[in-house]
VOVEXMAR-107420 format. One line per 5 residues: number of its first residue (from 1); for each residue x, y, z of N, C-alpha, C, O. Coordinates in steps of 0.001 Angstrom, whole numbers, plus 500000, padded with zeros to 6 digits. Atoms other than C-alpha are relative to their C-alpha. Layout:
BEGIN
NUM) X,Y,Z,X,Y,Z,X,Y,Z,X,Y,Z ~ ...
//
This chain:
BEGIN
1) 499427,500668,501142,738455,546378,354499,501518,499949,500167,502142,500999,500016 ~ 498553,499962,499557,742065,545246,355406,500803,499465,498590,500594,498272,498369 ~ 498566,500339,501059,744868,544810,352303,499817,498153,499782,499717,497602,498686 ~ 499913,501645,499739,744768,540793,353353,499338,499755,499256,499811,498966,498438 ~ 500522,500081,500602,741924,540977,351715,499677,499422,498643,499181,498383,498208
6) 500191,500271,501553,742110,541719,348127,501329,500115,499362,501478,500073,498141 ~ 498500,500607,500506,745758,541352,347707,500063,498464,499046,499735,497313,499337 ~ 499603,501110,500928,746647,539161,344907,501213,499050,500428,502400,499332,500592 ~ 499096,501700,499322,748119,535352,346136,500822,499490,498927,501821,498773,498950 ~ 499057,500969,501261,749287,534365,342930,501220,500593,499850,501139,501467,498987
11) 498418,499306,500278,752988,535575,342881,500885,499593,499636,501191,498476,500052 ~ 498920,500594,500783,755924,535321,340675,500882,500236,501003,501037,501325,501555 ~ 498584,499826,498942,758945,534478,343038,500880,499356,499472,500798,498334,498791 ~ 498551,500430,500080,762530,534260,342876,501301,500123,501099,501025,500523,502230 ~ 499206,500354,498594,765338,533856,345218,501263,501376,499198,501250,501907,498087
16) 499103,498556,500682,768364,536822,344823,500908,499399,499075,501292,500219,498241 ~ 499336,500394,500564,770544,534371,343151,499361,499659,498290,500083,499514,497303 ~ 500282,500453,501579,768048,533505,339876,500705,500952,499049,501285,502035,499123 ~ 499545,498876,501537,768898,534697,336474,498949,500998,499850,497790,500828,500231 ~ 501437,499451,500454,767032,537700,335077,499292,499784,499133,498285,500429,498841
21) 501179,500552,501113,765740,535623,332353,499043,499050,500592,497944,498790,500101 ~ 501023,500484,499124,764254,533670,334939,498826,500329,500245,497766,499738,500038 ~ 500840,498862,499228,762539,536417,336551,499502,500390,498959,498297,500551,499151 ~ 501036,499669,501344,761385,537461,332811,499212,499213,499500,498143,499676,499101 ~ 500644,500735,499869,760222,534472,332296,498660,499243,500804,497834,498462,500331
26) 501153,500439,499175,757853,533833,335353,499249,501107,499875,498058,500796,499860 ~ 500844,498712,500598,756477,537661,334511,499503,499552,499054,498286,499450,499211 ~ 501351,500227,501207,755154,536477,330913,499448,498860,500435,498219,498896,500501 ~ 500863,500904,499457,754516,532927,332370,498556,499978,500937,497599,499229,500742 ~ 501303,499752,499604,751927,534418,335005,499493,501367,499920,498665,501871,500677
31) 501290,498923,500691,750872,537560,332966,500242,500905,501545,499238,501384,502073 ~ 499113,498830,499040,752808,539749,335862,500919,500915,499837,501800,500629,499027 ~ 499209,498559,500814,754582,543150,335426,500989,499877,501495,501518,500933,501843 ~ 499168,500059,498985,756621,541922,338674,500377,498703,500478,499684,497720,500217 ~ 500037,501319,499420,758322,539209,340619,500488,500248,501593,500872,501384,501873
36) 499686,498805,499149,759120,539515,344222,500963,498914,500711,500595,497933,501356 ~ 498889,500332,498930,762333,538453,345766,499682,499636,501543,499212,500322,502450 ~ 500308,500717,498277,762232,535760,348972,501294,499955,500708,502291,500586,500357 ~ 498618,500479,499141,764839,534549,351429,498934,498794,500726,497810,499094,501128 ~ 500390,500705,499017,763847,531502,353205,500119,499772,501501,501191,499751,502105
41) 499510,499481,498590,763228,531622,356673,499217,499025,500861,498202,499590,501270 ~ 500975,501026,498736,761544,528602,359146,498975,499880,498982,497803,500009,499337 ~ 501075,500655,500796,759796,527534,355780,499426,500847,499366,499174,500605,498186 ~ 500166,498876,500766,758636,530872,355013,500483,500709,499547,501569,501067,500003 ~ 499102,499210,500893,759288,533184,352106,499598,501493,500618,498515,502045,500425
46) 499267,498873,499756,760505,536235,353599,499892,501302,498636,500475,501206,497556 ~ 499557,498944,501378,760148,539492,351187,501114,500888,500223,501216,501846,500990 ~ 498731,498677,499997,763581,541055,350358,499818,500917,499210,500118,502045,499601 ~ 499875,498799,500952,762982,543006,347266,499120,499664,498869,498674,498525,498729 ~ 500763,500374,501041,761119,543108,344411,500675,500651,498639,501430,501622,498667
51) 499146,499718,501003,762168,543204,340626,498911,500202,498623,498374,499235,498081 ~ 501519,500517,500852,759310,544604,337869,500550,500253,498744,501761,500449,498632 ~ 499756,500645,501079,759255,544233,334456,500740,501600,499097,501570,501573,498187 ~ 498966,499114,499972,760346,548060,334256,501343,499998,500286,502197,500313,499457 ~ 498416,500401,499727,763541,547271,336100,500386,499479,498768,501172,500183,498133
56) 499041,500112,500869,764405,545189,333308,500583,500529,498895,501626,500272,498294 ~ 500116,499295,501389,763744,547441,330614,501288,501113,500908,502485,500823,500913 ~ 499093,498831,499621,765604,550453,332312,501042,499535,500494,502035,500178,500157 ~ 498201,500413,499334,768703,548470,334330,500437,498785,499128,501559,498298,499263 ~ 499249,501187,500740,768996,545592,331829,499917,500113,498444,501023,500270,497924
61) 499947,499751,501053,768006,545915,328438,500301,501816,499262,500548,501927,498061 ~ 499678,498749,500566,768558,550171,328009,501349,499936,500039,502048,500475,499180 ~ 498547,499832,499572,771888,549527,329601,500681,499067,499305,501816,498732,499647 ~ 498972,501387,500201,772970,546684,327647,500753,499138,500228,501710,498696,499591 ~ 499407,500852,499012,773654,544576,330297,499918,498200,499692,498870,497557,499756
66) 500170,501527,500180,774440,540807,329552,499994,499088,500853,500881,498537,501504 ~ 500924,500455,498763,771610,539251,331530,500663,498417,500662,500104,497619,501415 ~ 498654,501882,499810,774584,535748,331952,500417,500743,500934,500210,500221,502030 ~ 499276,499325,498871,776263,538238,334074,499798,500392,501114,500652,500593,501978 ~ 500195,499591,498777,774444,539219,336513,498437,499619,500698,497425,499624,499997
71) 501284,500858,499078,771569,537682,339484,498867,501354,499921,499210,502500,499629 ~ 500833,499500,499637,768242,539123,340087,500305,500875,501418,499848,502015,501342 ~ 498809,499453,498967,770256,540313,343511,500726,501239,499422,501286,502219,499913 ~ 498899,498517,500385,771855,542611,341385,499402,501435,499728,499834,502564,499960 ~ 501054,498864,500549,769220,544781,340071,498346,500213,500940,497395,500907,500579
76) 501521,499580,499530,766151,544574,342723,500284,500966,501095,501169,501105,501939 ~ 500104,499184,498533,764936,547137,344848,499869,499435,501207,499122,498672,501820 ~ 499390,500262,498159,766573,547059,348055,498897,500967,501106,498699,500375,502167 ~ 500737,499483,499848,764265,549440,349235,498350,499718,500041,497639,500709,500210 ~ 501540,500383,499867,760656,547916,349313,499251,500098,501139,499616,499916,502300
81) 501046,499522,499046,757623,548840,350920,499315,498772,499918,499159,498246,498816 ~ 500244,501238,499841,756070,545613,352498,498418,500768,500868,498498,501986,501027 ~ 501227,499367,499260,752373,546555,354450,499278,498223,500855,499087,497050,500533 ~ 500868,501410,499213,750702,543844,356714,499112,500444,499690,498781,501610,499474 ~ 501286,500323,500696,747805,542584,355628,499145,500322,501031,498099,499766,500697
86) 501110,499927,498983,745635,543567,358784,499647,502066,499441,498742,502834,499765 ~ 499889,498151,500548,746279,547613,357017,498799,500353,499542,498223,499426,498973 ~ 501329,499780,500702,743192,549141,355898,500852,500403,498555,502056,500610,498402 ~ 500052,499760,501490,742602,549814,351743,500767,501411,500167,501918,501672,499817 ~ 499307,498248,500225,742981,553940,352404,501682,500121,501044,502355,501144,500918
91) 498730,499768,499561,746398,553183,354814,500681,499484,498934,501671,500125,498580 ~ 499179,500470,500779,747645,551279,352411,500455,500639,498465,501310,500187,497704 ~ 500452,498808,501331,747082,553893,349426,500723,501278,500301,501267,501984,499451 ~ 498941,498978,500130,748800,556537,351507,501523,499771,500115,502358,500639,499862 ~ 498635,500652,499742,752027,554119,352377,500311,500006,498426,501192,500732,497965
96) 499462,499981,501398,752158,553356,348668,500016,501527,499187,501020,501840,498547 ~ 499671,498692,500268,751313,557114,347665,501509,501024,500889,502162,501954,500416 ~ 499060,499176,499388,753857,558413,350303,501602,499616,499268,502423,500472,498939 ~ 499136,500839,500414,756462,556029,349043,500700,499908,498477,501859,499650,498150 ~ 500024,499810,501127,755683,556517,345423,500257,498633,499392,501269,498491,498705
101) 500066,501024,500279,754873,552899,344768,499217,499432,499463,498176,499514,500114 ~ 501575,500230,500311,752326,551243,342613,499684,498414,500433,498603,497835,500544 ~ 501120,501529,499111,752365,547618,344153,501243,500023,501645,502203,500702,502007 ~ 499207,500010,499210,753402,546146,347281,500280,498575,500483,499305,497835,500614 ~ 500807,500939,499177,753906,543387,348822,499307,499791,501342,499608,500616,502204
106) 500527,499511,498831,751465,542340,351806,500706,498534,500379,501017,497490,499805 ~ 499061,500924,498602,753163,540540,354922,498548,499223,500965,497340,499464,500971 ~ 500826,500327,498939,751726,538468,357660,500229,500625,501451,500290,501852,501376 ~ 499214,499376,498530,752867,539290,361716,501374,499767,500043,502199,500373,500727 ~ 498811,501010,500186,755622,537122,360793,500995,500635,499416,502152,500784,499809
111) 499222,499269,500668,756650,539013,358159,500388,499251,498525,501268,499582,497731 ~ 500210,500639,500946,755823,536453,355645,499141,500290,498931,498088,500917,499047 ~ 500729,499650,501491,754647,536676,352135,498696,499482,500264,498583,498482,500973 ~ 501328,500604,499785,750694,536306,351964,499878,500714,498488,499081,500043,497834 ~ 500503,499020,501595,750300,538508,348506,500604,501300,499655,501400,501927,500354
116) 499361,498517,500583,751139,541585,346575,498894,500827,499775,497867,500305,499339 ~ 501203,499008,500118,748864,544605,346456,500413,501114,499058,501391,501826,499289 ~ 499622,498986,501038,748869,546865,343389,498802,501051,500104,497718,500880,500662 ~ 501168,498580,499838,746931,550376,343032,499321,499503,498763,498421,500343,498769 ~ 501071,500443,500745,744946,548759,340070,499086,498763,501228,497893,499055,501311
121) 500996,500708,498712,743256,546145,343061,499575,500964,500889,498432,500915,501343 ~ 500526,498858,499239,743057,549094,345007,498830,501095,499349,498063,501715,500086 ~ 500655,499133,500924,741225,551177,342091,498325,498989,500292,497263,499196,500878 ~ 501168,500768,500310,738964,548343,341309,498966,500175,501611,497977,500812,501973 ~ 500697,499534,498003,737992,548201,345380,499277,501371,500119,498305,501321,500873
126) 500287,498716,500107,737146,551681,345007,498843,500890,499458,497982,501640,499916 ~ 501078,499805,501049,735458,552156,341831,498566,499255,499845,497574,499719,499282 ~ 501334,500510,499471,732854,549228,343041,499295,501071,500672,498273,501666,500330 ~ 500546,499268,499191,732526,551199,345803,499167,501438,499582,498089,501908,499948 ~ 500585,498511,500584,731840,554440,344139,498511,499550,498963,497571,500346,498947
131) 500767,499829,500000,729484,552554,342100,498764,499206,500726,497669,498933,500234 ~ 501541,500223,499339,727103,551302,344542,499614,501096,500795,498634,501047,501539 ~ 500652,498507,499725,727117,555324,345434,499260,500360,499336,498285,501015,499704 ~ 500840,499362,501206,725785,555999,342391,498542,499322,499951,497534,499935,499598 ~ 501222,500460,500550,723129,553342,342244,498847,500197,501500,497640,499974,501602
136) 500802,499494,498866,722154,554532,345847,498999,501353,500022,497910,501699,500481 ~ 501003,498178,500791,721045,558134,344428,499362,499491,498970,498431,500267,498757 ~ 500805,500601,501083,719569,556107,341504,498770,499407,500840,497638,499388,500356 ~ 501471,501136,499584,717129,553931,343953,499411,501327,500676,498226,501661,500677 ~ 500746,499026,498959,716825,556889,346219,498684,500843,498752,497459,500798,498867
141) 500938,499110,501533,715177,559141,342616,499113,499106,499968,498007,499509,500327 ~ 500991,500577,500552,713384,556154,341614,499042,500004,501291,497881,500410,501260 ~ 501244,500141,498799,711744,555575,345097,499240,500903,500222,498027,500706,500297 ~ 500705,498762,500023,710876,559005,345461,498908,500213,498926,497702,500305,499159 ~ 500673,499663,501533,709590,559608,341885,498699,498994,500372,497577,499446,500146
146) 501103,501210,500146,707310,556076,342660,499331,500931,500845,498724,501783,500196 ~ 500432,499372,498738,706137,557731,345787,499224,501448,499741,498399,501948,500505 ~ 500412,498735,500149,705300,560862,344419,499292,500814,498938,498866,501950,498733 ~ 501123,500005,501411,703594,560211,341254,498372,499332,500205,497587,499317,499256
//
């Protein structure tokens, strides 16, 4: 199961120069708690940083920062954890656990944007999984029980 996968395609993007009402704006527009900073590069968007809907609360609105003043550039993490999409589910769970990250974005070879991967897509992946454990000890009981009555 590689990241490429079940990484979410739909992504709010912005360039380092937008406003941050921009960037607040494409968060409630597509029902996203993030947006993720590009650079253009031979046509492709490039991930520089990402900016989530925390950032604004804690570096723009606690601080009383007047969002006219200053770019999305100003306030995103410079620091982002990017994972190629060929990564398995559990590498990608300890990069974001090691990191202390709850999404990411996923890259191509290129180094191009293909999606963002959050530990709720990762949960869900998981929690299927766990339950078609459960309904495996469920068929196994019932088969037995048929078998043995």
């Amino acid at each position: 199961m590689s990241v490429g996968q079940y990484c979410d395609q739909e992504i709010g993007l912005v360039s380092q120069d937008s406003s941050i009402l921009e960037a607040a704006q494409i968060m409630r527009n597509c029902h996203v708690g993030e947006v993720v900073v590009v650079e253009q590069h031979n046509g492709k968007n490039i991930p520089v940083g990402i900016i989530t809907d925390r950032d604004l609360v804690i570096e723009i609105i606690a601080m009383e920062v007047d969002m006219g003043q200053i770019s999305v550039g100003s306030i995103m993490s410079l620091e982002m954890i990017t994972v190629n999409e060929d990564k398995s589910l559990r590498d990608t769970l300890e990069i974001m656990q090691l990191n202390g990250v709850r999404r990411s974005p996923v890259v191509d070879g290129s180094g191009a944007l293909i999606g963002i991967i959050k530990i709720e897509d990762i949960l869900e992946v998981l929690s299927l999984d766990m339950a078609k454990v459960l309904a495996l000890f469920n068929t196994e009981r019932r088969i037995e029980t048929s078998l043995r009555t």
